[in-house]
C-alpha positions as CSV (number, residue, x, y, z in Angstrom):
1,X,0.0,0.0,0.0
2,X,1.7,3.3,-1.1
3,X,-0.9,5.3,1.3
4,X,0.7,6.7,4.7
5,X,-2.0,6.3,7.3
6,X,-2.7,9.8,7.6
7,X,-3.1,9.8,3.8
8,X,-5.6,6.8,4.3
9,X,-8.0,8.2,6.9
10,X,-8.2,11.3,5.3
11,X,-9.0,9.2,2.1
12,X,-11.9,7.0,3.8
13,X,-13.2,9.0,6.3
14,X,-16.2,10.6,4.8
15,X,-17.8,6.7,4.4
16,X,-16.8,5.4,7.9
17,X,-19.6,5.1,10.7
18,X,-20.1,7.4,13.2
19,X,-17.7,5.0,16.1
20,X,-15.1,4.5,13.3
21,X,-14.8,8.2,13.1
22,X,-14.0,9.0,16.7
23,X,-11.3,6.1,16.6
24,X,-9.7,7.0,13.8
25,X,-9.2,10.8,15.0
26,X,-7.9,9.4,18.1
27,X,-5.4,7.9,16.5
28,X,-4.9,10.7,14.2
29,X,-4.1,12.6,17.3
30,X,-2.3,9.9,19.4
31,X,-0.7,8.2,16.6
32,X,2.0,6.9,19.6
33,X,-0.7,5.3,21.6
34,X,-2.2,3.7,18.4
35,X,1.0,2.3,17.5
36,X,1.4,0.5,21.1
37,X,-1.7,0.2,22.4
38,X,-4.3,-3.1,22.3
39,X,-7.3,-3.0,20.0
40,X,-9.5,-3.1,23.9
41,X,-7.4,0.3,24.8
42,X,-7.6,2.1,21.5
43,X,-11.4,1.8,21.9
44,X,-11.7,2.7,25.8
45,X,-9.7,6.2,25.2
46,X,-11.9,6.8,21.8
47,X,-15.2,6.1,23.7
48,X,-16.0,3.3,21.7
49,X,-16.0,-0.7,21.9
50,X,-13.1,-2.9,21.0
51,X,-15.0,-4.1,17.9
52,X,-15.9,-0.6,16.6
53,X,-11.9,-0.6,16.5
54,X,-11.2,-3.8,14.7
55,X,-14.1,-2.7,12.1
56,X,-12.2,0.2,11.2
57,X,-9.5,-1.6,9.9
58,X,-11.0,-3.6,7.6
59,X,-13.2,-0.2,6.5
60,X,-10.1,0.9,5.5
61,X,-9.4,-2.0,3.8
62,X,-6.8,-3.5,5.5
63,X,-6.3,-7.3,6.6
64,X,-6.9,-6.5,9.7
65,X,-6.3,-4.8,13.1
66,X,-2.8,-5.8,13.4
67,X,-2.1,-4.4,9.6
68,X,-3.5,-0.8,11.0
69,X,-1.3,-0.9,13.8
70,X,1.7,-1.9,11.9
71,X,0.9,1.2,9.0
72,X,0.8,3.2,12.2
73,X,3.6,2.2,13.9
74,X,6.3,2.5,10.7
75,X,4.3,6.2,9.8
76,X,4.7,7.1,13.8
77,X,8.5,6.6,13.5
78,X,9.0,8.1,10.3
79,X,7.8,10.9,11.8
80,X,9.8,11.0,15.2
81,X,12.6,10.7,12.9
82,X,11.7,13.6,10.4
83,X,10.8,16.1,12.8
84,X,14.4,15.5,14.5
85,X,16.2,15.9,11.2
86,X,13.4,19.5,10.3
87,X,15.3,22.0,9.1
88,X,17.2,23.7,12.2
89,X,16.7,27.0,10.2
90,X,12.7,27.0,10.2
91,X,12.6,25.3,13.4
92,X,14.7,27.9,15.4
93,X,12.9,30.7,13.9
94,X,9.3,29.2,15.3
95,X,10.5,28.9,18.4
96,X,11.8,32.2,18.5
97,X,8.0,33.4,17.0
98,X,6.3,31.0,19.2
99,X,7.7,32.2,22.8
100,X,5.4,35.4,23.2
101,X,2.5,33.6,22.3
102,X,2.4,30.0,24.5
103,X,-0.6,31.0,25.7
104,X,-2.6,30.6,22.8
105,X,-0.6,28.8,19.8
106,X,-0.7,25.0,19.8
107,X,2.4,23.0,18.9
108,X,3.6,23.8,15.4
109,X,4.4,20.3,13.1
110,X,7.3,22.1,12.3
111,X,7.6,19.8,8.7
112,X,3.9,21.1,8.4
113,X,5.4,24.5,8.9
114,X,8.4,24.5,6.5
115,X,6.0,22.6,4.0
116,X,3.9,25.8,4.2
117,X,6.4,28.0,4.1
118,X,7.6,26.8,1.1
119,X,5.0,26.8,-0.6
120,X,3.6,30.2,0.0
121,X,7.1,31.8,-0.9
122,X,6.8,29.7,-4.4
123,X,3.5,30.1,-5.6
124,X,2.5,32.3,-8.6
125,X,-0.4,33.6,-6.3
126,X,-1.6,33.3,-2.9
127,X,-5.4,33.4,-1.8
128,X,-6.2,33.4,1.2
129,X,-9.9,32.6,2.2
130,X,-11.6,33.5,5.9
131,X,-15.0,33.6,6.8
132,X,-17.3,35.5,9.4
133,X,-15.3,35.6,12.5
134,X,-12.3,33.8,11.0
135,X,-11.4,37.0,8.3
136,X,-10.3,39.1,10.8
137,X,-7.0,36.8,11.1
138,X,-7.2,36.4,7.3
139,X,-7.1,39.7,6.3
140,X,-4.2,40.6,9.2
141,X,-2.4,37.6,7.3
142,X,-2.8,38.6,3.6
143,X,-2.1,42.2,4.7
144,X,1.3,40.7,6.3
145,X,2.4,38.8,3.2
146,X,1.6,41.4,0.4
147,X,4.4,43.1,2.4
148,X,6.9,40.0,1.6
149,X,5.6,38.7,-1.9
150,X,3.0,39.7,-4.8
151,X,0.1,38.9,-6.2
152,X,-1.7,37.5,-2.4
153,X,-5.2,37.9,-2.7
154,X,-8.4,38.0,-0.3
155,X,-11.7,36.4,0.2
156,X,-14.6,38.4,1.0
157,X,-16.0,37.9,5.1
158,X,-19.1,36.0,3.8
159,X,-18.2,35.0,0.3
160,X,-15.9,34.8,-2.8
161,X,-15.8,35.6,-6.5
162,X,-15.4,31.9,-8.9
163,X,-14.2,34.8,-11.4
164,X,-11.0,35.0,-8.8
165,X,-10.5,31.1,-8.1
166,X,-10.8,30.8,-12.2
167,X,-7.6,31.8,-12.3
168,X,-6.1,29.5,-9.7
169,X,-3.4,27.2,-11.4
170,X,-1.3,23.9,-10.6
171,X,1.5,26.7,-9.2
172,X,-0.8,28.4,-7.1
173,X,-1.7,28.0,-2.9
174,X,-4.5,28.8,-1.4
175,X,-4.8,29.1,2.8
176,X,-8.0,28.4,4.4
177,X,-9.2,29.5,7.9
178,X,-11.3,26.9,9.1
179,X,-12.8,27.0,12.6
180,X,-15.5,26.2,14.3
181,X,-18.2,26.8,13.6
182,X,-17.2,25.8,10.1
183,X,-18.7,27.6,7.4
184,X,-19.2,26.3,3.9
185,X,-17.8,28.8,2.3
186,X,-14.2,27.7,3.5
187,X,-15.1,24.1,2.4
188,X,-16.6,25.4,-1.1
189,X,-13.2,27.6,-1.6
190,X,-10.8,24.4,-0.7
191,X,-12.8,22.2,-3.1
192,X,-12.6,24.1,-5.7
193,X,-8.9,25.2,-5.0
194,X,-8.3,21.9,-5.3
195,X,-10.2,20.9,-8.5
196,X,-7.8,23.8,-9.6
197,X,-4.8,22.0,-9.1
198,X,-3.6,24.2,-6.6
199,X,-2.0,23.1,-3.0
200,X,-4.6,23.9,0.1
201,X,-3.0,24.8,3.7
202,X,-5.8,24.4,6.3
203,X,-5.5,26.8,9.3
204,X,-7.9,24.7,11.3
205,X,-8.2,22.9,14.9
206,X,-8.7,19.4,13.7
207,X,-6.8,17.6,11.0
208,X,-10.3,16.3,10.2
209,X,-12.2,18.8,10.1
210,X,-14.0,19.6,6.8
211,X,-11.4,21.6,5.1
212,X,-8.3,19.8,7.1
213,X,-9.6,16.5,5.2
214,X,-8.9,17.5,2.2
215,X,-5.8,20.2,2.8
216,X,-2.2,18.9,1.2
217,X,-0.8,20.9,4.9
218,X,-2.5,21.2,7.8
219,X,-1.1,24.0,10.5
220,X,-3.1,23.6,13.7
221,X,-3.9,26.6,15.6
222,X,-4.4,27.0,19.5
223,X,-7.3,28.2,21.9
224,X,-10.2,28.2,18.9
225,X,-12.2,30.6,21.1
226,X,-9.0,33.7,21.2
227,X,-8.6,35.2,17.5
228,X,-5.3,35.9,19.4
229,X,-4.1,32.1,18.4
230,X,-4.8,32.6,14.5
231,X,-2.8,35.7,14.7
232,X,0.1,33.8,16.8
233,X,0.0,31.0,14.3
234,X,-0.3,33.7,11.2
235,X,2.8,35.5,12.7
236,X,5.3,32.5,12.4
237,X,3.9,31.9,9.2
238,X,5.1,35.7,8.4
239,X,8.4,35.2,10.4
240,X,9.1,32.1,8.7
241,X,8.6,33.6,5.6
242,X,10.9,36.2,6.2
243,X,13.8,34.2,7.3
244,X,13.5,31.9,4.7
245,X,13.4,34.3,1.9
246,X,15.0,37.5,3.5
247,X,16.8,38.7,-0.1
248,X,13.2,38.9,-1.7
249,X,11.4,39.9,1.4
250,X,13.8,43.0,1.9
251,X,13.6,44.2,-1.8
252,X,9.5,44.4,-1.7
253,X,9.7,46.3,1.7
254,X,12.6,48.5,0.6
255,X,10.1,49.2,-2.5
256,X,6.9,49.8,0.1
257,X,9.2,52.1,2.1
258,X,9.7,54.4,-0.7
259,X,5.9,54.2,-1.5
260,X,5.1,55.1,2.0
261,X,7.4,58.2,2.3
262,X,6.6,59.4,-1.1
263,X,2.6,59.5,0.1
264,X,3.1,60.5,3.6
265,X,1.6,57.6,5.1
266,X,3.5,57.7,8.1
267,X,4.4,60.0,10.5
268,X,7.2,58.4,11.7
């Protein structure tokens, strides 16, 4: 199977029963635990029985539960073992972002992070979609990029223009806030973002929520109920994005600079 396990949940999770859900974001979320722990255990911490458990593997079309655990176990490890060879570059410079704002910004995947990163300094365009309470921290974001990179664009607070996704291409990314209570207007935009061709980072609390499901990065933001942990988690975006591409990043603000004393915008 040439699937990670992440890769297959995501995959199957829209057909799996209501139980199978809950076990398979547990182990989503403890992928440790699911790589040690009985079939009995899984489904005590998940709330569900040990057979709801053993169903899921073989709704995900495996042989059976010791297959799951197995898939788990070798993704679980190749993980450990990525995130201690992550870039030392990126991962210093979140930690350095990240200290002022423990209160409210969850742990950063910092491979999710770099992924991100990466992409967002690459792309042709940027859009970046936020709905109802959740464009606030979109706006602050594309606001904060167009200052490092052009052509970032903006959703609307309760909508978006098709004419604007139309041109979306294979080179492009689109970021989506996704929060509860999830709107359908940030699924609508990831759909057809991704029917574009173009790679979807979910700023979201659950790696399955709607738009996480179907994201190609997944950065998972703090305390849902403080707007202060999207902007913490938007900020090392922005930080990260400065450090990693400081040359371009410079020549754009030098460029603003000029702008901004030419009009007077400043007083300072």
């Amino acid at each position: 199977m040439n699937q990670s396990f992440q890769e297959l949940i995501k995959h199957k999770f829209p057909d799996l029963s209501r139980g199978q859900k809950k076990v398979a974001e547990f182990l989503i979320n403890f992928m440790e635990k699911g790589s040690l722990y009985t079939a009995g255990q899984i489904g005590k911490e998940a709330g569900v029985s040990e057979t709801t458990v053993i169903r899921l593997a073989y709704a995900l079309g495996l042989n059976g539960f010791s297959d799951l655990q197995e898939l788990m176990r070798k993704e679980w490890l190749s993980s450990a073992e990525s995130k201690e060879a992550a870039n030392k570059h990126a991962a210093d410079s979140a930690a350095e972002e990240k200290k002022p704002f423990s209160e409210w910004l969850s742990p950063v995947d910092e491979k999710d992070l770099s992924q991100a990163v990466d992409a967002l300094i690459k792309s042709d365009q940027v859009y970046i979609a936020g709905f109802r309470e959740s464009h606030t921290a979109a706006y602050w974001l594309y606001y904060k990029m167009n200052q490092l990179r052009n052509h970032v664009l903006l959703s609307f607070p309760t909508g978006f223009l098709l004419e604007t996704l139309c041109n979306l291409t294979s080179a492009s990314t689109v970021v989506v806030f996704s929060l509860p209570r999830y709107t359908k207007e940030a699924l609508e935009v990831a759909q057809q973002a991704k029917k574009q061709g173009a790679k979807v980072i979910a700023i979201t609390d659950r790696r399955l929520s709607p738009v996480g499901q179907i994201a190609d990065i997944t950065l998972l933001a703090g305390t849902t109920e403080h707007i202060l942990s999207l902007l913490a988690l938007s900020q090392v975006v922005i930080s990260s994005m400065q450090k990693r591409d400081e040359k371009t990043a410079g020549k754009r603000q030098e460029r603003l600079e000029k702008l901004y004393a030419e009009q007077g915008i400043f007083l300072e």
